[in-house]
LOPA-670626 format. One record per residue (C-alpha): residue number from 1; residue in three letters; z negated, y negated, x. Coordinates in nm, 3 decimals. Last residue first. Layout:
(NUM "ALA" (Z Y X))
...
END
This chain:
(307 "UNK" (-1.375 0.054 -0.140))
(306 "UNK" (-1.666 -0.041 0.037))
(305 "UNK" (-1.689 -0.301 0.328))
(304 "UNK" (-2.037 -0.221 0.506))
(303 "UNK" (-2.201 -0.449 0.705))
(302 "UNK" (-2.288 -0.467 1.120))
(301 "UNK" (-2.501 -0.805 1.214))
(300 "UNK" (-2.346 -1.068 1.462))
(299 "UNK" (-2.580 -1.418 1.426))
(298 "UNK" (-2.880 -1.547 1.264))
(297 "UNK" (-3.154 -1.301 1.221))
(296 "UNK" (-3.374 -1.456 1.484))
(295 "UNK" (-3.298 -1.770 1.298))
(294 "UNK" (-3.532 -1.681 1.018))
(293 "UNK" (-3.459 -1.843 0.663))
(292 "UNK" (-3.120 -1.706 0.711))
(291 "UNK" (-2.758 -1.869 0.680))
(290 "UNK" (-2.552 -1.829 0.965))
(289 "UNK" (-2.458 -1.479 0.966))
(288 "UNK" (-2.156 -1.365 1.144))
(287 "UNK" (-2.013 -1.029 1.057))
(286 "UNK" (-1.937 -0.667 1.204))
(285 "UNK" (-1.778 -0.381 0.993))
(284 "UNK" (-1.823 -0.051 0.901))
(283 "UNK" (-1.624 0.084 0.603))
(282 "UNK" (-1.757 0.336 0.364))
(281 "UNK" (-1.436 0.478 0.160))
(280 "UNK" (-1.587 0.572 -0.151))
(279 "UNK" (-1.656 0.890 -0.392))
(278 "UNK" (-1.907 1.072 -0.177))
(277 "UNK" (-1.995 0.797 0.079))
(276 "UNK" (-2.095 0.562 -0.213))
(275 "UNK" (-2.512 0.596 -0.255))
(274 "UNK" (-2.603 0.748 0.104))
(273 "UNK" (-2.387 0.515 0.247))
(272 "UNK" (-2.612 0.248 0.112))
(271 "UNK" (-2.946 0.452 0.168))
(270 "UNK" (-2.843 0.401 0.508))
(269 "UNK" (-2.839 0.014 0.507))
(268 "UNK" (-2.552 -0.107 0.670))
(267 "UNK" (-2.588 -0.437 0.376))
(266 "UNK" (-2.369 -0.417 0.125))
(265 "UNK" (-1.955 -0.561 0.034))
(264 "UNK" (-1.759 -0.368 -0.234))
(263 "UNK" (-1.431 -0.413 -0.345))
(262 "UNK" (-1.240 -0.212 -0.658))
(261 "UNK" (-0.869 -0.225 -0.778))
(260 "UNK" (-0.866 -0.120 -1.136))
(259 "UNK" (-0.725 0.218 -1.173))
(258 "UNK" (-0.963 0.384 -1.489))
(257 "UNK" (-1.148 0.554 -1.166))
(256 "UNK" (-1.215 0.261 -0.987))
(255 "UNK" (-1.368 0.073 -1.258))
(254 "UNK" (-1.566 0.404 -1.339))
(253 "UNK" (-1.710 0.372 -1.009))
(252 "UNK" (-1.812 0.050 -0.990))
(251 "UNK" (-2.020 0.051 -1.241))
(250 "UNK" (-2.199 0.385 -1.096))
(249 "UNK" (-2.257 0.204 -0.771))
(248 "UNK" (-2.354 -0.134 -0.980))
(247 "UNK" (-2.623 0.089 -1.181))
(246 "UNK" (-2.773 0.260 -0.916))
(245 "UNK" (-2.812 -0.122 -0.711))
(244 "UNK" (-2.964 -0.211 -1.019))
(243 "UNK" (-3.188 0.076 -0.997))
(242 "UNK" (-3.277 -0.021 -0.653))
(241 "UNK" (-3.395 -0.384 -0.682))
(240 "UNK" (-3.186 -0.674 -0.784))
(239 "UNK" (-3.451 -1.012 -0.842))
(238 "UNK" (-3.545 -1.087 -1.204))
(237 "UNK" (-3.631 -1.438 -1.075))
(236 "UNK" (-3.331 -1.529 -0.928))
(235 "UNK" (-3.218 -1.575 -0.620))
(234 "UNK" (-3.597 -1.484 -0.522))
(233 "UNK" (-3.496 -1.156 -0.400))
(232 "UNK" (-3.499 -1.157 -0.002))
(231 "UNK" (-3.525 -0.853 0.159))
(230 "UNK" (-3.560 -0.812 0.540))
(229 "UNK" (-3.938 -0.699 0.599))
(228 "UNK" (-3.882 -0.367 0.534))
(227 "UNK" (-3.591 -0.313 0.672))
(226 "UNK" (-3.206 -0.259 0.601))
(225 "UNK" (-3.236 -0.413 0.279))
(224 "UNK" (-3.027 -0.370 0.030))
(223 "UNK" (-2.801 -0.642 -0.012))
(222 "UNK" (-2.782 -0.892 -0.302))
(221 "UNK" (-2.431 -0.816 -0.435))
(220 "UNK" (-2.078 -0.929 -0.325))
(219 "UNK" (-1.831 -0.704 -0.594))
(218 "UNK" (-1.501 -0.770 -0.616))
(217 "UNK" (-1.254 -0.647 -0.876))
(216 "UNK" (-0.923 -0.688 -0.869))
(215 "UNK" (-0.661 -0.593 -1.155))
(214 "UNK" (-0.422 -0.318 -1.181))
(213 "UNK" (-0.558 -0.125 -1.427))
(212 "UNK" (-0.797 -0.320 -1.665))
(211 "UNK" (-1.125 -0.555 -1.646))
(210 "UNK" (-1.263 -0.636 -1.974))
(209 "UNK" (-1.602 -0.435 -1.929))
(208 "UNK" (-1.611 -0.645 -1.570))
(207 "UNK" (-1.834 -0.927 -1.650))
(206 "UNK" (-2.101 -0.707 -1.892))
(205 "UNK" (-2.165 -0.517 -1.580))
(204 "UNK" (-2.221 -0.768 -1.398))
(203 "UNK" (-2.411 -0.925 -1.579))
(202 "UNK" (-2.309 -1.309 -1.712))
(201 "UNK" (-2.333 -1.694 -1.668))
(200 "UNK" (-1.978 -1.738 -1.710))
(199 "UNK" (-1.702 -1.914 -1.505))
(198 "UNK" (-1.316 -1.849 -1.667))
(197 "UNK" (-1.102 -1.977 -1.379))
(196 "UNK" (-0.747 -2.168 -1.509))
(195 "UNK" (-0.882 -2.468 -1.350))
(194 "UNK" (-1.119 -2.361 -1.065))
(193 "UNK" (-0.850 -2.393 -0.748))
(192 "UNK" (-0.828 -2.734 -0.855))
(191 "UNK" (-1.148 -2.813 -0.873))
(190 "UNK" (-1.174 -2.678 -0.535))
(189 "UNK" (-0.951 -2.892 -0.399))
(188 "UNK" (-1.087 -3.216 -0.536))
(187 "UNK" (-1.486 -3.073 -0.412))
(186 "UNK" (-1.299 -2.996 -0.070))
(185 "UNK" (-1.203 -3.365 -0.004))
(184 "UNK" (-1.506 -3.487 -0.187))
(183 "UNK" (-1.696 -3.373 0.086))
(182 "UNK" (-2.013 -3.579 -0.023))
(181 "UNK" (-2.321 -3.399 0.150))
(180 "UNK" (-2.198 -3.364 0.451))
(179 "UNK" (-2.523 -3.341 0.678))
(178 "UNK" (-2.509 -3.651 0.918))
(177 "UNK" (-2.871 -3.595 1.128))
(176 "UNK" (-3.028 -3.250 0.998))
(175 "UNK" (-3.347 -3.122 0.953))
(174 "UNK" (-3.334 -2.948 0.625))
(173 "UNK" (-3.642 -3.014 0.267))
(172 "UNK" (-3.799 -2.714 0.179))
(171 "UNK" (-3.682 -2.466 -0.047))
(170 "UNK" (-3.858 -2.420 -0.401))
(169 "UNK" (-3.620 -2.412 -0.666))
(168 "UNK" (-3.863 -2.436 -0.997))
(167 "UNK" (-3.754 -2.064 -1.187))
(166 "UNK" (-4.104 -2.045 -1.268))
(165 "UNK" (-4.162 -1.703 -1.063))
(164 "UNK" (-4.047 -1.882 -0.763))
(163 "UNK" (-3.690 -2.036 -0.694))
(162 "UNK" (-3.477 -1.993 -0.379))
(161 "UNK" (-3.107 -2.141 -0.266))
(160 "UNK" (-3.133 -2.144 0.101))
(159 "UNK" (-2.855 -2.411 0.273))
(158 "UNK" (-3.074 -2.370 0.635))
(157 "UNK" (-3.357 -2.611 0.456))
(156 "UNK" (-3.235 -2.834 0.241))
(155 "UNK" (-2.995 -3.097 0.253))
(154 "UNK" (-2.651 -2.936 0.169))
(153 "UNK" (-2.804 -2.701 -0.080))
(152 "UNK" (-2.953 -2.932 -0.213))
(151 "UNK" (-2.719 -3.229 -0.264))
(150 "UNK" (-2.439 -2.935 -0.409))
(149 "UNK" (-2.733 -2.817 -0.643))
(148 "UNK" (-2.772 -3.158 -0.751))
(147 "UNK" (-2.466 -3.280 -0.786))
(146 "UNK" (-2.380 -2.950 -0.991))
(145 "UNK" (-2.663 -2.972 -1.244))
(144 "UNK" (-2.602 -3.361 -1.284))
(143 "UNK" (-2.206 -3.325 -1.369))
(142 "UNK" (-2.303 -2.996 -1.578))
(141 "UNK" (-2.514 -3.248 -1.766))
(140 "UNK" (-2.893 -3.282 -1.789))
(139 "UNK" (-3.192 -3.078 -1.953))
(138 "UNK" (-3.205 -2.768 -1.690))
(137 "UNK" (-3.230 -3.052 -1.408))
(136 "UNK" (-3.577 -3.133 -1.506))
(135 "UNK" (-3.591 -3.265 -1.206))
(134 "UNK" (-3.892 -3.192 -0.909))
(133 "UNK" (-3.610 -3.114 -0.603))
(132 "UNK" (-3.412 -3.459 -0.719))
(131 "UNK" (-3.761 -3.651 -0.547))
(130 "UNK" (-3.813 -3.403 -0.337))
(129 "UNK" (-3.552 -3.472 -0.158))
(128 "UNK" (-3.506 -3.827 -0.221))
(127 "UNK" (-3.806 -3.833 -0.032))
(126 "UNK" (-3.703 -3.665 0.259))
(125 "UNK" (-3.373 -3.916 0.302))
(124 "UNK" (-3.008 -3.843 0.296))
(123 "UNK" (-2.928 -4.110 -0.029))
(122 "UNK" (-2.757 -3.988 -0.301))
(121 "UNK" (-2.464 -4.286 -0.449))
(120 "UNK" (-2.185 -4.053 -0.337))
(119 "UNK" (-2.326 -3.787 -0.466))
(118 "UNK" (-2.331 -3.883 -0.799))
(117 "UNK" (-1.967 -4.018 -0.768))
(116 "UNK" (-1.832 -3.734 -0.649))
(115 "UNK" (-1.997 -3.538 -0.930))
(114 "UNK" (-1.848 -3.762 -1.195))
(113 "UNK" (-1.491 -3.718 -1.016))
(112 "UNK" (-1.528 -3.367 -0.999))
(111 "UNK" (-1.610 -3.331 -1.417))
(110 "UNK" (-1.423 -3.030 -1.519))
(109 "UNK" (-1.400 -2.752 -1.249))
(108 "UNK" (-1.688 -2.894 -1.023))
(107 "UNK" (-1.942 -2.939 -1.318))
(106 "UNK" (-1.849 -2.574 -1.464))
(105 "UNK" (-1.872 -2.465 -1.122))
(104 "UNK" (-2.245 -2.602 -1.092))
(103 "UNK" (-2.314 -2.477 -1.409))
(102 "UNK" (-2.285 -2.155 -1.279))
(101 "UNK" (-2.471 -2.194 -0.996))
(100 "UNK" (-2.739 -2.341 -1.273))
(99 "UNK" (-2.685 -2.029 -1.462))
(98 "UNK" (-2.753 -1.780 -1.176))
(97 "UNK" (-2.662 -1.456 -1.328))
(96 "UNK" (-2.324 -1.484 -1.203))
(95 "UNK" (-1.984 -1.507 -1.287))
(94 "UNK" (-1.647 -1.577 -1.208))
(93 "UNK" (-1.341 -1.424 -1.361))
(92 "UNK" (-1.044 -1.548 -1.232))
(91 "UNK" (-0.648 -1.635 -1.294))
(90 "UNK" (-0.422 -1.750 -1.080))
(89 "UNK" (-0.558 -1.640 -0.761))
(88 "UNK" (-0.722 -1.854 -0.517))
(87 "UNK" (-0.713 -1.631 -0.227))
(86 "UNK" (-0.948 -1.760 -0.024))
(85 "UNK" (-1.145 -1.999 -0.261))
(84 "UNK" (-1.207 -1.654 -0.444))
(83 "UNK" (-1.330 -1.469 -0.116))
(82 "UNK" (-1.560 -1.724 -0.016))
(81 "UNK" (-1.708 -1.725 -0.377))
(80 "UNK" (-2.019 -1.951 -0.291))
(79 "UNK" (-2.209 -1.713 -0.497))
(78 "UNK" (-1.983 -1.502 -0.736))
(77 "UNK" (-2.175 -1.236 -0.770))
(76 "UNK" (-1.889 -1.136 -1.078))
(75 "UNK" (-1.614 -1.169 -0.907))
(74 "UNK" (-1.341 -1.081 -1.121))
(73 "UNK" (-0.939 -1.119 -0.985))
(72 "UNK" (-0.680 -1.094 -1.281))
(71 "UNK" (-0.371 -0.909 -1.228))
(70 "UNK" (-0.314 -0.754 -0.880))
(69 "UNK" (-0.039 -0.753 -0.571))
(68 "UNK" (-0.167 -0.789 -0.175))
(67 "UNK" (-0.422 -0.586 -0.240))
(66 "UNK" (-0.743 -0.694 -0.079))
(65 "UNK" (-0.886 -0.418 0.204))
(64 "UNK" (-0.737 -0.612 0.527))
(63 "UNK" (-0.857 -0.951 0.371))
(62 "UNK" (-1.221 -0.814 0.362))
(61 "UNK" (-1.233 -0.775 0.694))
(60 "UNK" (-1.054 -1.155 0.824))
(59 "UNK" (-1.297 -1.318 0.540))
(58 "UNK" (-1.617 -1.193 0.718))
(57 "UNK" (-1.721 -1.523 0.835))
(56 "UNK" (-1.618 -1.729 0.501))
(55 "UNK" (-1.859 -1.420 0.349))
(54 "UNK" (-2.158 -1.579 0.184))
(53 "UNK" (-2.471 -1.374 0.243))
(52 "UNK" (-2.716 -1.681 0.199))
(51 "UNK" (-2.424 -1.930 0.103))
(50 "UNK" (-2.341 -2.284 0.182))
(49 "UNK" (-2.164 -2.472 -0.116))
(48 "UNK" (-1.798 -2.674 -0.185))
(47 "UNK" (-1.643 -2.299 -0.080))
(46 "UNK" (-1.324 -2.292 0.174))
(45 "UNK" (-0.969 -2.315 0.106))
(44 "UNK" (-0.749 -2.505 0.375))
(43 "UNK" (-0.394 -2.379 0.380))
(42 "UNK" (-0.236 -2.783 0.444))
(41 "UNK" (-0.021 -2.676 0.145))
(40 "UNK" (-0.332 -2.560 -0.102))
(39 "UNK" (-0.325 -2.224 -0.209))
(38 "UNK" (-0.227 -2.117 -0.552))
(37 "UNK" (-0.030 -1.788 -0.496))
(36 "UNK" (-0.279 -1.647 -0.226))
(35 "UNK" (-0.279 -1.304 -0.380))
(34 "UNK" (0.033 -1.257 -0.596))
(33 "UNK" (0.003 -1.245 -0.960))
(32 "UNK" (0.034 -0.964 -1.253))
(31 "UNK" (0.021 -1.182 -1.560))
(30 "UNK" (-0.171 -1.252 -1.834))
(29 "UNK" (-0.555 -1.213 -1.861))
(28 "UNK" (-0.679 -0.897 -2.011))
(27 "UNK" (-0.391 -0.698 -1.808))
(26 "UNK" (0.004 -0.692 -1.784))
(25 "UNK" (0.277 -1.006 -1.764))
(24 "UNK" (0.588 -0.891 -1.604))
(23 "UNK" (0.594 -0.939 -1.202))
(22 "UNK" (0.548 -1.239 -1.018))
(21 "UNK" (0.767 -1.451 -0.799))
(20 "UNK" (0.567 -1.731 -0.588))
(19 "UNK" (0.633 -2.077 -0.724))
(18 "UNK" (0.277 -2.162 -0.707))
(17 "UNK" (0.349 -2.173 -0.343))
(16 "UNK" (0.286 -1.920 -0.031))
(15 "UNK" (0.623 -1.738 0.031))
(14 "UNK" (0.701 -1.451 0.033))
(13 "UNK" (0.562 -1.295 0.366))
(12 "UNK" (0.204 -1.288 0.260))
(11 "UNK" (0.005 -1.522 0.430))
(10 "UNK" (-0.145 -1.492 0.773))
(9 "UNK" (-0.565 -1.439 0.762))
(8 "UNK" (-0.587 -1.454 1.140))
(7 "UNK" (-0.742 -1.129 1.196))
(6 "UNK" (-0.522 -0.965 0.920))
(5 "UNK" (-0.369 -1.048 0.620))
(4 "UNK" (-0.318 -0.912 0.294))
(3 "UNK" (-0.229 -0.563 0.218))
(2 "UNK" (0.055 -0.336 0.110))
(1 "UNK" (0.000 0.000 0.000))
END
């Protein structure tokens, strides 16, 4: 089968416009498209928000393992959606359980200028911080939610998004001299990439019930940890323990087995291979990690690709 890129993450051969040819129109969603249909002419594609786990550095793997033909792409761990900004596909499913991530999109997809503005007028200082940290943001606009969780995440320590038991985001306020807080550059093009994308505060396995032959599914869950002292749940408040990492194997599964094209990304963890080595291809692969609370576990760590 033909795949997408390699080490450098080259475009497919025909072409990289939205002029692309496509095939008839199949699937939940319309037509059968061609990964990287939408991107933008300089090729620049990258998420608006840093992610814990978020896989800009392991892009080059996951590109060998994306077909290079499929309907309508799901993510439905969406996070900073590396992978999505990537290919940009015509039409997407994103969701997440996160509803303020999620409102985020919805703020970037249909209001960029009013989040532009918002941050525009933030100022980088401590107090601000914790001033916009204590909002009600629940209350306010998808404009508000997404300037800020963009101002956040951009200010605060190491780009961590964490809440307690309250759901009250709890990460401290960053050191840094000239963080970017406004891109509005990438906010425009990401809007753009967002327009015909379906964003959903969802399950997973609710997110994918509509998926059908022929389209892509990726899936970029919390990972199991690969020691005790390694796991970090407070994404949310339910968490994702080991029954929901049961449930996503056997989710996946049947996806795969009614023909839709299925992606994977976990931790090394043993108890990982242990779960898909019998009916998937367990990949091995190395990635950069800049975003930890602990900088000793910054850097090069081994993951597994699944498919």
């Amino acid at each position: 089968m033909e795949r997408l890129g390699g080490p450098g993450l080259e475009a497919p051969p025909r072409g990289a416009g939205a002029g692309v040819d496509t095939p008839p129109e199949t699937g939940a969603y319309g037509g059968v498209q061609r990964a990287l249909a939408l991107r933008g002419a300089d090729g620049t594609s990258r998420p608006f928000v840093k992610w814990a786990g978020g896989k800009r550095q392991l892009l080059p793997e996951l590109l060998r393992y994306v077909p290079a033909q499929f309907s309508t792409y799901f993510e439905p761990f969406v996070g900073g959606g590396a992978l999505f900004f990537q290919l940009r596909p015509r039409r997407a499913v994103l969701t997440d359980v996160n509803a303020r991530l999620i409102r985020t999109y919805l703020g970037v997809k249909n209001h960029v200028d009013e989040v532009i503005g918002l941050l525009s007028s933030y100022p980088h200082t401590e107090a601000f911080f914790y001033e916009l940290r204590d909002w009600e943001i629940d209350s306010r606009s998808d404009a508000e939610v997404a300037a800020w969780f963009i101002y956040l995440n951009k200010t605060g320590f190491n780009g961590l998004y964490r809440v307690n038991r309250k759901n009250r985001f709890n990460v401290p306020f960053g050191r840094y001299d000239k963080p970017a807080i406004c891109d509005d550059t990438t906010l425009r093009a990401c809007s753009l990439a967002l327009a015909e994308t379906e964003p959903r505060v969802e399950d997973f396995e609710t997110a994918v019930q509509a998926a059908m032959p022929g389209d892509l599914v990726y899936f970029d869950p919390p990972y199991v940890p690969v020691s005790a002292t390694s796991s970090f749940t407070s994404y949310t408040q339910q968490g994702f323990g080991p029954e929901a990492q049961v449930r996503l194997r056997d989710v996946a599964l049947a996806l795969k087995r009614r023909g839709v094209h299925v992606l994977l990304s976990n931790s090394s963890a043993e108890s990982v291979r242990a779960l898909y080595g019998a009916d998937f291809e367990v990949i091995e692969v190395s990635a950069i990690r800049l975003v930890n609370s602990k900088s000793t576990k910054r850097g090069a760590v081994t993951e597994f690709v699944i498919r």
